[in-house]
C-alpha positions as CSV (number, residue, x, y, z in Angstrom):
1,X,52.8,96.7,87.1
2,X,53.8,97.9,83.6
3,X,56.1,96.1,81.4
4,X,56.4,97.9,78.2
5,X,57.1,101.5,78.0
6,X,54.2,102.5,76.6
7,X,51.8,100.8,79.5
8,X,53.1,104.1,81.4
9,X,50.4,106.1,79.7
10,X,47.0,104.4,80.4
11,X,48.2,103.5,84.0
12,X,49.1,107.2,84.5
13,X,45.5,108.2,82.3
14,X,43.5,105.7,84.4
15,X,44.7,108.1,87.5
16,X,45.2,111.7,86.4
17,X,43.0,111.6,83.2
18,X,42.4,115.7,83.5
19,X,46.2,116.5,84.4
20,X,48.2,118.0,82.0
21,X,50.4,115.3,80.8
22,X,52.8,117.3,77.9
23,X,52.8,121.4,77.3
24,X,54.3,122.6,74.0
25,X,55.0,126.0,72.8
26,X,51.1,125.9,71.5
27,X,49.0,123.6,73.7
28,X,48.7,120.9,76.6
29,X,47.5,117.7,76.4
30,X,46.0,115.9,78.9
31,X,46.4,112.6,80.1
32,X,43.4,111.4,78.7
33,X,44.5,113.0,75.6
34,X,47.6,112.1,75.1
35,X,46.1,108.2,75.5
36,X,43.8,108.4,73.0
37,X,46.2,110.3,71.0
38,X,48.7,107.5,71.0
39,X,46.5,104.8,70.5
40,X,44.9,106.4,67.5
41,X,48.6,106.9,66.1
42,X,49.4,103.3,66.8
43,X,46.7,102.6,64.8
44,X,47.3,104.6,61.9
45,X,51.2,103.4,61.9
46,X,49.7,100.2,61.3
47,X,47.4,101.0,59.0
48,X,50.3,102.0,57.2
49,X,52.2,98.5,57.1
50,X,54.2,98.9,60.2
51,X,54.8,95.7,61.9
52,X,56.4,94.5,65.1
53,X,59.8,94.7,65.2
54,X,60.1,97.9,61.9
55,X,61.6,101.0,62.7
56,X,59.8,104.0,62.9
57,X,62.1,107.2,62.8
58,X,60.3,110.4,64.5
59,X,62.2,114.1,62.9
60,X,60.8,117.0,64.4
61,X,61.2,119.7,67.2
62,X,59.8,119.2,70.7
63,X,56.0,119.2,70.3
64,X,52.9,117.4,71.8
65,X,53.2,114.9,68.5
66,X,56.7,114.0,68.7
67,X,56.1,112.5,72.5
68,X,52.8,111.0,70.9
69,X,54.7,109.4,67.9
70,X,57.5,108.1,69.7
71,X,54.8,106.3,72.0
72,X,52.2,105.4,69.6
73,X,55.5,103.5,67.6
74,X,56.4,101.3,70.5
75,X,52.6,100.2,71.0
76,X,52.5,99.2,67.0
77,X,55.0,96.5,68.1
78,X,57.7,98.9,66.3
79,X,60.9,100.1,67.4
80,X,61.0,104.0,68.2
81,X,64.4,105.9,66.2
82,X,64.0,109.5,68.1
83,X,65.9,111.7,65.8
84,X,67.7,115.4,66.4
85,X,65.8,118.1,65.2
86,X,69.2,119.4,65.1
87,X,70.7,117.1,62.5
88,X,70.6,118.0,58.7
89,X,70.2,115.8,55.9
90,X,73.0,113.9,55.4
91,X,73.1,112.8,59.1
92,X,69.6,112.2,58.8
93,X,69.5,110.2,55.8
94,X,72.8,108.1,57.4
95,X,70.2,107.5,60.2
96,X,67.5,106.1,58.8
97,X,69.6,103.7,56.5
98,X,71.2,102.6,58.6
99,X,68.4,102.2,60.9
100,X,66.4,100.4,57.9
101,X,63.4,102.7,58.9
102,X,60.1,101.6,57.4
103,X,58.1,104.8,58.6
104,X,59.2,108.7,59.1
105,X,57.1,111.1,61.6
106,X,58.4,114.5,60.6
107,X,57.6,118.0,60.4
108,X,56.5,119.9,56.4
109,X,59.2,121.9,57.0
110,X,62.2,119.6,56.7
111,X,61.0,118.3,54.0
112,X,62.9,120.2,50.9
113,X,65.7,119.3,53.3
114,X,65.3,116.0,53.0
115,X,64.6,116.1,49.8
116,X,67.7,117.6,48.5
117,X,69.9,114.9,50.0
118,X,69.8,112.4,47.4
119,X,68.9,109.0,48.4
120,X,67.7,109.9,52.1
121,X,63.7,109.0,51.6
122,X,64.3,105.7,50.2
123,X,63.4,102.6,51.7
124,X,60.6,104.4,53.5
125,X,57.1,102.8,53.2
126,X,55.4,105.9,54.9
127,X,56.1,109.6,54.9
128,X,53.8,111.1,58.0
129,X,53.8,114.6,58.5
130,X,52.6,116.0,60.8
131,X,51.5,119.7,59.4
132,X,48.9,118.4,57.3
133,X,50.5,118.7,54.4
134,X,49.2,115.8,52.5
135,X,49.5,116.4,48.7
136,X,52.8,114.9,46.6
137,X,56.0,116.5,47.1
138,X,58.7,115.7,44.7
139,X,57.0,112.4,43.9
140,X,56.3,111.1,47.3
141,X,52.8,110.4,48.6
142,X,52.3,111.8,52.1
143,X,50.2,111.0,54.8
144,X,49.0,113.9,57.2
145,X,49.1,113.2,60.8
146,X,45.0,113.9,60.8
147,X,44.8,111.0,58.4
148,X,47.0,108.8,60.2
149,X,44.8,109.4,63.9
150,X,41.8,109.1,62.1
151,X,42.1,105.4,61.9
152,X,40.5,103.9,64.8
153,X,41.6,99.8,63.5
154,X,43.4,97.0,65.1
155,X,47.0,97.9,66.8
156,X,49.7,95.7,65.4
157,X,51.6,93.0,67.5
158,X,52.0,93.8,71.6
159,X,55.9,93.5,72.1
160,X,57.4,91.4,74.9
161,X,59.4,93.1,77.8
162,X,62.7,92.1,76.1
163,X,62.0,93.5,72.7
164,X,64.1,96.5,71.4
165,X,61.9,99.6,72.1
166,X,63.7,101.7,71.0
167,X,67.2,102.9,69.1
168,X,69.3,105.8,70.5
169,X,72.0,107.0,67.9
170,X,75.1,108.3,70.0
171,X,78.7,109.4,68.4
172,X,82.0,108.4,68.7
173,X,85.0,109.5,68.8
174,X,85.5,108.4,65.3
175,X,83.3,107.4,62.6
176,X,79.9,107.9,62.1
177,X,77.0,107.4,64.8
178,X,76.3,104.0,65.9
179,X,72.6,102.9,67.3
180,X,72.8,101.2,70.6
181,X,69.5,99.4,70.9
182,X,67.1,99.9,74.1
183,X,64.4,96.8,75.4
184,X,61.0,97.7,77.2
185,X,62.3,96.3,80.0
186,X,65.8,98.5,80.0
187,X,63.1,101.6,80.0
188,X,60.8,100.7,82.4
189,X,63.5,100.2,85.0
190,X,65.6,102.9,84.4
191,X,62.1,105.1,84.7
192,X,62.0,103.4,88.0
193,X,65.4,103.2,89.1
194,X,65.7,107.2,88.0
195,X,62.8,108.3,89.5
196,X,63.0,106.6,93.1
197,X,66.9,108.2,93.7
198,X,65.1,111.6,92.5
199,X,61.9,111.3,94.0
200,X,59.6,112.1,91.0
201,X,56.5,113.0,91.6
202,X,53.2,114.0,90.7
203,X,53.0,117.2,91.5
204,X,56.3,118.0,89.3
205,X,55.9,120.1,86.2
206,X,59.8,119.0,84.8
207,X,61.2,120.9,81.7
208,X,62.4,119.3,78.5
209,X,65.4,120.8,77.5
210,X,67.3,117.8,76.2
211,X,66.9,116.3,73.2
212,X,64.5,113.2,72.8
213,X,67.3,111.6,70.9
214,X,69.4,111.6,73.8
215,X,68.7,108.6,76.4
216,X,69.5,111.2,79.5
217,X,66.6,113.7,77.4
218,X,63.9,110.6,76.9
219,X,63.9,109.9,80.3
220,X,62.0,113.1,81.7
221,X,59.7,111.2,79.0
222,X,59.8,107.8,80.7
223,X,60.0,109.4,84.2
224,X,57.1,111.6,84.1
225,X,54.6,108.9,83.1
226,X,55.5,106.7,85.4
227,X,55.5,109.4,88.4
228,X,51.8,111.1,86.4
229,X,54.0,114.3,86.5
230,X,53.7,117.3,83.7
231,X,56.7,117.5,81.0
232,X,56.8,120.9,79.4
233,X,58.4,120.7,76.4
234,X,60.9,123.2,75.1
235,X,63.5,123.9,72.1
236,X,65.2,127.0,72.8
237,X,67.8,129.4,71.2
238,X,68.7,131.6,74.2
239,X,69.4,130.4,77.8
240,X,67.2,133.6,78.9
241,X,64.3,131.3,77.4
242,X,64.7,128.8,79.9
243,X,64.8,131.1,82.7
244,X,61.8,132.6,81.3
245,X,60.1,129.0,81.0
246,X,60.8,127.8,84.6
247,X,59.0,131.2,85.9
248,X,55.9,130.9,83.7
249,X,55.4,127.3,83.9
250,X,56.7,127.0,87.4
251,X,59.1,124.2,86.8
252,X,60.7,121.9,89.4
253,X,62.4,119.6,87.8
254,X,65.0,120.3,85.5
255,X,68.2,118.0,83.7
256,X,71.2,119.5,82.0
257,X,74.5,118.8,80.8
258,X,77.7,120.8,81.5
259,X,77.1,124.0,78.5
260,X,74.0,124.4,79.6
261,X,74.5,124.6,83.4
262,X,77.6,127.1,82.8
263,X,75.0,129.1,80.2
264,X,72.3,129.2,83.4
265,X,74.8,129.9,86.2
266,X,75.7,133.1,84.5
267,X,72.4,134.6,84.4
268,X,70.4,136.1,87.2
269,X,68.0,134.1,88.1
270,X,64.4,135.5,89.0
271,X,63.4,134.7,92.4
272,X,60.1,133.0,91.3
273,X,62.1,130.6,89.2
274,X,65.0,129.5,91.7
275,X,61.9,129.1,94.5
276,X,59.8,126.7,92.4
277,X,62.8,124.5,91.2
278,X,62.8,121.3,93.5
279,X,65.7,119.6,91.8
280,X,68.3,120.0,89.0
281,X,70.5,116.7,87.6
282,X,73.6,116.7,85.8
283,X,74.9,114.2,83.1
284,X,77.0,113.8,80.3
285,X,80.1,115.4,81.8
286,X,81.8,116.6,85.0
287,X,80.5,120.1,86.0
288,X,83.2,122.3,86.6
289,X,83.1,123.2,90.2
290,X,83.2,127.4,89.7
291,X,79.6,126.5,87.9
292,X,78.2,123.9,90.7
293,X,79.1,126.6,93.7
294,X,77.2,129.3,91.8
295,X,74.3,127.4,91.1
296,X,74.3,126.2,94.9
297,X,74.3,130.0,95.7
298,X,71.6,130.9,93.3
299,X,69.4,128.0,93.8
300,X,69.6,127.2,97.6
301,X,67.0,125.0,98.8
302,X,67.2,123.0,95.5
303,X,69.0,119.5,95.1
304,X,71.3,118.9,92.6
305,X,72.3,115.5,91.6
306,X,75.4,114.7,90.4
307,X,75.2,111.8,87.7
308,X,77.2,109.7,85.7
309,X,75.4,107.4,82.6
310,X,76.7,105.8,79.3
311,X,73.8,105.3,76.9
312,X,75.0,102.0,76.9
313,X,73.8,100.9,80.4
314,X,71.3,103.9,80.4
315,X,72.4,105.4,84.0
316,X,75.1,104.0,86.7
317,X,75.3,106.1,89.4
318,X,74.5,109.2,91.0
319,X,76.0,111.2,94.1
320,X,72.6,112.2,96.6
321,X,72.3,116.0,96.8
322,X,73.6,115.6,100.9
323,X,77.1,114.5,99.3
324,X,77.5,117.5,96.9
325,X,79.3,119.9,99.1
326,X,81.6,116.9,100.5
327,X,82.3,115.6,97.4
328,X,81.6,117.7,94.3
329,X,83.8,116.1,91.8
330,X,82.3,112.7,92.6
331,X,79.5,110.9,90.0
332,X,78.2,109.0,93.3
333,X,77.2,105.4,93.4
334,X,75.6,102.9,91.9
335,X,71.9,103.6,91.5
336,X,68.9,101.2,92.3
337,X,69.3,97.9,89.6
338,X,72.7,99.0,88.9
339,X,75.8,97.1,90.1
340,X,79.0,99.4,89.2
341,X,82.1,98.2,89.3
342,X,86.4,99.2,88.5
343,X,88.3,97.0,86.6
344,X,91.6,96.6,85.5
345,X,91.8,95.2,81.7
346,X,92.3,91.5,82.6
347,X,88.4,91.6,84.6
348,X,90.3,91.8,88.1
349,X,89.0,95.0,90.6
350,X,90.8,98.1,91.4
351,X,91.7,99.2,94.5
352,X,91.0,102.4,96.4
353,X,92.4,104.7,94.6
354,X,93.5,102.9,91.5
355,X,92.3,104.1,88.0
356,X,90.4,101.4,86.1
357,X,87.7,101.2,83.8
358,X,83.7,101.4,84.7
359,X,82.1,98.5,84.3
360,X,78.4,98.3,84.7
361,X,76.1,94.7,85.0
362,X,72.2,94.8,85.4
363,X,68.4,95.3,84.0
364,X,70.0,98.5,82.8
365,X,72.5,97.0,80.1
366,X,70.9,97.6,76.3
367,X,70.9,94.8,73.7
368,X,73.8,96.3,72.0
369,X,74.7,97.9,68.9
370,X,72.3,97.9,66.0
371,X,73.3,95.7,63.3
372,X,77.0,95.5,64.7
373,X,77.9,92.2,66.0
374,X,81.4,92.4,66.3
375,X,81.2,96.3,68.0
376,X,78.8,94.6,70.4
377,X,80.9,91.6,71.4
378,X,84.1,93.8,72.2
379,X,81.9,96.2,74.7
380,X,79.6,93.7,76.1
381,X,80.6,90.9,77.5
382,X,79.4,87.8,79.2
383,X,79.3,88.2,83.2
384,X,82.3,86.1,84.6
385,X,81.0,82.7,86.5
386,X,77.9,81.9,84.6
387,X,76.6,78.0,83.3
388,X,78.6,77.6,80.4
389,X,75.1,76.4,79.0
390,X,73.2,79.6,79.4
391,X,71.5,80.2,76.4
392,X,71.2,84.3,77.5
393,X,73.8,84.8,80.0
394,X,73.7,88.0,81.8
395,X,75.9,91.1,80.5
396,X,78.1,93.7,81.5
397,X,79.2,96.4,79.0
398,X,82.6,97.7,79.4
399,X,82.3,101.8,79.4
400,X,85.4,102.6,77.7
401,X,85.5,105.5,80.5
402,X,88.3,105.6,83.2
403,X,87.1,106.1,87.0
404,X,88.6,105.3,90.6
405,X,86.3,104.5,93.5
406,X,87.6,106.0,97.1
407,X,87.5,103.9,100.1
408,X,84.1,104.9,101.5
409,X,82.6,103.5,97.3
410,X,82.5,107.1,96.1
411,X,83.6,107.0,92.0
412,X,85.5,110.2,90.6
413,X,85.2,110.6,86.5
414,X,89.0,110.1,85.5
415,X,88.3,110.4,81.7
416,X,87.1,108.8,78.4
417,X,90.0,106.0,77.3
418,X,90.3,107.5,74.2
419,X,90.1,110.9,75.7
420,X,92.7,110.2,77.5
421,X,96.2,112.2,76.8
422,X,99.3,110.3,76.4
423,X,102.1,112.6,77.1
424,X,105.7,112.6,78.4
425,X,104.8,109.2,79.4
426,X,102.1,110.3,81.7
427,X,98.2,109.2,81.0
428,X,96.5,112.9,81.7
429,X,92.7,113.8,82.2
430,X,91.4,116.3,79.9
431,X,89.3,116.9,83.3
432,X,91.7,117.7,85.5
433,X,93.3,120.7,83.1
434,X,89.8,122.1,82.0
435,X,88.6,122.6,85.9
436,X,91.6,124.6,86.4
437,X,91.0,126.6,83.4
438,X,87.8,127.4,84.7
439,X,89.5,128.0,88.3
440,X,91.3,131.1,86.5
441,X,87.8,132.5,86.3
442,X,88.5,133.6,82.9
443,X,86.9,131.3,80.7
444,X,83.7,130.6,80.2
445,X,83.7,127.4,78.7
446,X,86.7,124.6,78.1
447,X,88.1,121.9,76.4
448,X,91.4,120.1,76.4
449,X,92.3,117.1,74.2
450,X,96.2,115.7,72.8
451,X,97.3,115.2,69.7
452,X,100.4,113.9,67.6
453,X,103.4,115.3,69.1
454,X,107.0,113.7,67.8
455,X,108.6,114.3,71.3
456,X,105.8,114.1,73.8
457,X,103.8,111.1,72.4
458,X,100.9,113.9,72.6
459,X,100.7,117.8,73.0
460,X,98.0,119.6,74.8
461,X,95.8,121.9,73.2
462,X,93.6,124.0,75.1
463,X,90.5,125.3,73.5
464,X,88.3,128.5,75.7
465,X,86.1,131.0,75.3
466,X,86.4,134.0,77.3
467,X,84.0,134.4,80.8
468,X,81.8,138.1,80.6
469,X,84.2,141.1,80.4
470,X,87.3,139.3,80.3
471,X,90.0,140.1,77.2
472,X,91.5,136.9,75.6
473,X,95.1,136.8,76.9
474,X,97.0,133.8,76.8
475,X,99.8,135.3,79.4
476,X,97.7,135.5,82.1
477,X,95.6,132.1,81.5
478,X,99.2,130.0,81.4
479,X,100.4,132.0,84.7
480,X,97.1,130.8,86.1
481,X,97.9,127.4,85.0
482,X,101.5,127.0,86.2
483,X,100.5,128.0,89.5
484,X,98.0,124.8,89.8
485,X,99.3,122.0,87.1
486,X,102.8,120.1,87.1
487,X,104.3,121.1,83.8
488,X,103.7,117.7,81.8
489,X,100.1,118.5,82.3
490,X,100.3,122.3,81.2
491,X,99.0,122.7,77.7
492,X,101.2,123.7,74.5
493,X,99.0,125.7,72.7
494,X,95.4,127.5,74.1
495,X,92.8,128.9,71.5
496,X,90.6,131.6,72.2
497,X,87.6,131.2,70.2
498,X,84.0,133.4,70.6
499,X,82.1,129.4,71.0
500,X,83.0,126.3,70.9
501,X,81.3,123.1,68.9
502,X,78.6,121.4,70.5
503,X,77.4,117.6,69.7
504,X,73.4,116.8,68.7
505,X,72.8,116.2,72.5
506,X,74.6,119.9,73.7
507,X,78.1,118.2,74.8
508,X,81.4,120.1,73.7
509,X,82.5,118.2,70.1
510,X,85.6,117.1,71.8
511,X,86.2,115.0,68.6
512,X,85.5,117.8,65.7
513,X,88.0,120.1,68.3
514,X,90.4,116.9,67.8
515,X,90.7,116.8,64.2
516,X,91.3,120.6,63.6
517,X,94.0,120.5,65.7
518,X,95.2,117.2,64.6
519,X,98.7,118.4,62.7
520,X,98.9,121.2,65.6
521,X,102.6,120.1,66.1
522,X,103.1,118.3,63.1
523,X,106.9,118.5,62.8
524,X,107.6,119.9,65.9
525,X,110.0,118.3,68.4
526,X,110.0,120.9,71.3
């Protein structure tokens, strides 16, 4: 049974070595392919000085070579850095310093890019790019991806199961983004843990909408080679592309996060696509109920998971599809290798009912933070009863998200702590208000967040964008509002806008929101 990430690929080769493994915009690969493809890669990385344990930072879009790279870096002993195609060069270039990255897989085209941001390239032993483009640019000697697979030499240093795999670079609510560091063995059973509560299997063709970057977006990676399924791989612009995607390529898997499920639940869906789709799964936020009910309607004999994960601990729990229309603002249970639990601040449990924080302790738990001890020690923690001894004592990481547990075990997403608004001496979900907005059925999308208020501790803001056909009017949305909230919860000031901010990995930029509206009240004591 397969240890290291990587392993996935000749197990799944050695059974489907014909099967389309990965389909681009431009081609498929096969199993087969894709094998040779990474071990040829591997190769060449280490050709090019990479050693176990270096970082190896992939930059480009969704392509047959990024899945390749990413791969052929953990088999050279190195640790993958998946980067947004998304980001520009400053973010970049924050990245792979801080990352210490030895070796760059990236695309001819964001090169000038990078090359205007002063600084961002150094440190880098090896510039790969994958378009061929192989003579000096602005000084730099460049290897083309040909070059690189045409070495067929030794593979550098196999990693252990415990090794850091890879680095997945996730923001905060302040400051800039911090790497939390991955092990083989945090891969391979999430892989396994995720795909037995879905039921992966061969047969799926699942669609890669999510960023690589992303630990919920690498997964349909991670899960399709173990299952020997088909990812199709896909960077789009317009929501109508994915429709169109899922009907040509007759996709049945498919993983979202909030924005995107409310962009998909307004369309029409063609009846070829909802017929093929055997599952959807949602992460990364609660999906407003208005948007699960239309997507049950539109896509009826399909299951939809419900999930909750911090890339932290990878994935905690998930509520099975049966569940969804008795509990639809649940996040489910623990998954398989996953042990969940609510706790107050001093380590004691919650009872039904009772708000506390998620805790999660298992094979799932990363290493921590790269290259931030003291960040590290204050989220993960040493599981209470252990040999004082213990050289490696077992884990738990400490979420920093707020969730109560019913009496049957079910969890409900309360809120981010530091999401969490402080006003009139009440703690408030920013949950709970944006649901109702989109109960009024005239917003499209939501967000509600608290800042400095001299009376109140914190006032609410309220930030929408208008549903189809529907005139801003802030009137009518704070009738709607009063109706269904008490009136410490009702929001001071709501702000139509046309969109709102989205992160790297498609979530609403709660924080950039945040600091806009930071001196919102400043002053104000009504």
């Amino acid at each position: 049974m397969a240890e290291l990430l990587h392993d996935l690929l000749p197990a799944a080769a050695a059974r489907f070595p014909d099967k389309a493994a990965v389909v681009d915009r431009e081609r498929t690969a096969s199993y087969a392919e894709l094998d040779r493809l990474v071990t040829r890669a591997a190769s060449g990385l280490t050709a090019q000085g990479v050693r176990r344990g270096d970082r190896v930072a992939v930059l480009m879009p969704k392509r047959i070579e990024k899945v390749a790279a990413l791969l052929a870096a953990m088999k050279a002993g190195a640790i993958a850095v998946p980067v947004n195609a998304l980001l520009k060069a400053p973010q970049v270039g924050h990245i792979l310093r801080d990352s210490g990255a030895t070796a760059l897989v990236t695309a001819a085209a964001r090169m000038p890019d990078l090359l205007s941001e002063l600084g961002v390239l150094e440190g880098l032993r090896a510039i790969i790019v994958v378009d061929d483009l192989a003579e000096p640019l602005g000084g730099l000697s460049l290897v083309s991806w040909t070059g690189l697979i045409a070495n067929q030499g030794p593979v550098a240093g196999r990693p252990a199961p415990n090794d850091p795999a890879m680095i997945f670079y996730t923001s905060g609510s302040t400051g800039k983004p911090k790497g939390v560091v991955v092990s083989h063995r945090n891969l391979v059973v999430g892989a396994r843990s995720v795909a037995e509560y879905l039921d992966c299997r061969a047969d799926d063709r699942v669609l890669a909408v999510l960023s690589f970057s992303f630990d919920y977006g690498f997964n349909q990676v991670a899960t399709t080679l173990l299952a020997g399924a088909t990812l199709v791989a896909l960077d789009y612009r317009l929501p109508q592309e994915v429709l169109l995607t899922i009907e040509r390529e007759r996709i049945t898997a498919l993983a979202g996060v909030p924005p995107i499920w409310i962009q998909l639940a307004a369309l029409e869906w063609p009846e070829a696509a909802a017929k093929t789709m055997r599952y959807i799964t949602n992460s990364g936020g609660a999906m407003p109920r208005t948007v699960l009910e239309r997507l049950r309607t539109l896509l009826p004999d399909t299951r939809i998971h419900l999930m909750y994960g911090l890339t932290e601990a990878f994935r905690s729990t998930a509520l099975p599809p049966e569940e969804v229309a008795l509990r639809p603002d649940s996040i489910g249970r623990a998954i398989p290798n996953a042990e969940v639990l609510v706790l107050r601040p001093d380590g004691s449990p919650c009872g039904p009912g009772e708000p506390g924080e998620l805790v999660h302790r298992g094979p799932l738990v990363s290493l921590g933070y790269w290259n931030d001890p003291e960040r590290t020690a204050r989220r993960f923690k040493a599981v209470p009863g252990q040999a004082a001894e213990l050289d490696d004592p077992e884990r738990e990481v400490w979420s920093g998200d707020i969730v109560r547990r019913d009496d049957e075990g079910y969890l409900y997403f309360v809120g981010r702590g530091d999401d969490m608004i402080k006003t009139s001496g009440f703690r408030v979900s920013p949950t709970e208000i944006e649901e109702e907005a989109y109960a009024s059925g005239f917003v499209r999308d939501a967000v509600s967040f608290g800042v400095p208020h001299e009376r109140l501790g914190q006032g609410i803001v309220l930030v929408v964008t208008p549903a189809d056909g529907v005139a801003p009017n802030n009137e009518r949305m704070m009738d709607s509002l009063r109706r269904r909230l008490p009136r410490f919860m009702l929001p001071l000031r709501v702000e139509w806008r046309a969109s709102l901010p989205r992160n790297a990995n498609g979530k609403y930029d709660r924080a950039a929101l945040r600091a806009e509206f930071q001196s919102a009240f400043a002053g104000s004591a009504d």
